[in-house]
C-alpha positions, 0 to 999 in steps of 0.5 A: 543496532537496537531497533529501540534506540533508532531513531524513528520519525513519523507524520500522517497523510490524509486519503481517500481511505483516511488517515496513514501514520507514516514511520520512516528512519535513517534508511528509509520508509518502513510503516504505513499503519491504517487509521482503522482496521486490523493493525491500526497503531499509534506511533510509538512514544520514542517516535519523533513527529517530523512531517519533512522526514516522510514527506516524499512518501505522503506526497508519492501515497498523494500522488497514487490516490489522485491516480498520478503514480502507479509505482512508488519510488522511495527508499524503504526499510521494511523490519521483519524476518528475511522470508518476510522481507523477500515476500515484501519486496516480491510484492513490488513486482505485481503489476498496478491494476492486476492481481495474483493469488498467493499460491502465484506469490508462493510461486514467485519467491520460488517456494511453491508449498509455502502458500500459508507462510505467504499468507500470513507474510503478507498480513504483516507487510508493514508497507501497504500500498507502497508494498501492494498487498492489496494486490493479494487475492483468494485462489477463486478471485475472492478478496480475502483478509486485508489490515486496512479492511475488506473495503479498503481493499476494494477501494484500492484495487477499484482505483487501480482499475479506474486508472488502467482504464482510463476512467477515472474522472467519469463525467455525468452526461450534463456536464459533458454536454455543457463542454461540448457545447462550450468547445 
C-alpha cells in the first residue's frame, strides 16, 4: 500500500510536557511528535483531524502522566525499517521506573556489536513514551540525545521514579498537619 494514500488522522493531547501531535490510521497509533524538540512536526496536509481516532492513546498518554498507567495498551503501527521496528517494539519490554544502556538493548535484539545502529533506531522511535525510549541511557548513566529534549527526558524518567516510589503526591508538612488534625 502507498504510505501517501493512507489515510491518517490525528489530534493533540495536552501534558505536563506540552502539546503531542497524536497520528494514527487504520492499524493503529503510529506518531506521537513533540511539541518542541529535535523532531517537532506539524501534521501532514493529507492528515485528517479527528480527536476520536486517537483518543484512547490521549487518554492512555493522560493516564501515564497522572501516574495511573505504567503500560500502554494500544494497538500500534509504527512505519520504519524491520530492524527499526524490532528496536521499537523491544523498547516496550524495559520496565516503568527502570533504565537500560544501549549496549543492554543491542543485547536484547540479539545483535550485541550494533549499539550505534541501536542508537540512531532509537532516535527515530516515532512512538515516545508509549515506545519508552526514554528509558534509553549513556553506558556511565548519563542521560543522552533524546527528540522531546534533555528536560523532557528528565521529567519522564523523574515521574516514572516518583511513581515506583510511591511519591508522587508529596504533601508540605502544613497540610498534612491540617489532615492529621482533621481525621
Amino acid at each position: 500500500m502507498n504510505a501517501s494514500k493512507e489515510t491518517v488522522w490525528y489530534d493533540y493531547v495536552f501534558t505536563p510536557i506540552g502539546k503531542l501531535l497524536l497520528a494514527a490510521d487504520t492499524k493503529g497509533l503510529r506518531e506521537v511528535w513533540f511539541e518542541t524538540g529535535k523532531h517537532k512536526k506539524e501534521p501532514d496536509p493529507q492528515w485528517q483531524h479527528n480527536p476520536a481516532k486517537v483518543a484512547l492513546a490521549a487518554r492512555q498518554l493522560n493516564e501515564y502522566f497522572a501516574g495511573e498507567r505504567q503500560h500502554f495498551d494500544l494497538p500500534l503501527h509504527p512505519v520504519g525499517t524491520s530492524f527499526q521496528v524490532n528496536v521499537w517494539l523491544t523498547l516496550a519490554e524495559i520496565p516503568y521506573g527502570t533504565t537500560i544502556s544501549y549496549g543492554e538493548l543491542a543485547r536484547r535484539i540479539g545483535q550485541p556489536l550494533a549499539v550505534r545502529a541501536v542508537g540512531a533506531a532509537n532516535g527515530r522511535n516515532p512512538l515516545p513514551i508509549v515506545l519508552p525510549c526514554h528509558r534509553v541511557i549513556g553506558s556511565n548513566g548519563s542521560l543522552t540525545g533524546f527528540g522531546g529534549g534533555l528536560p523532557t527526558k528528565r521529567f519522564l524518567l523523574a515521574l516514572e521514579d516518583r511513581v515506583s516510589h510511591g511519591d508522587l503526591f508529596v504533601q508540605d508538612q502544613a497540610s498534612s498537619r491540617s489532615e492529621a488534625q482533621i481525621t
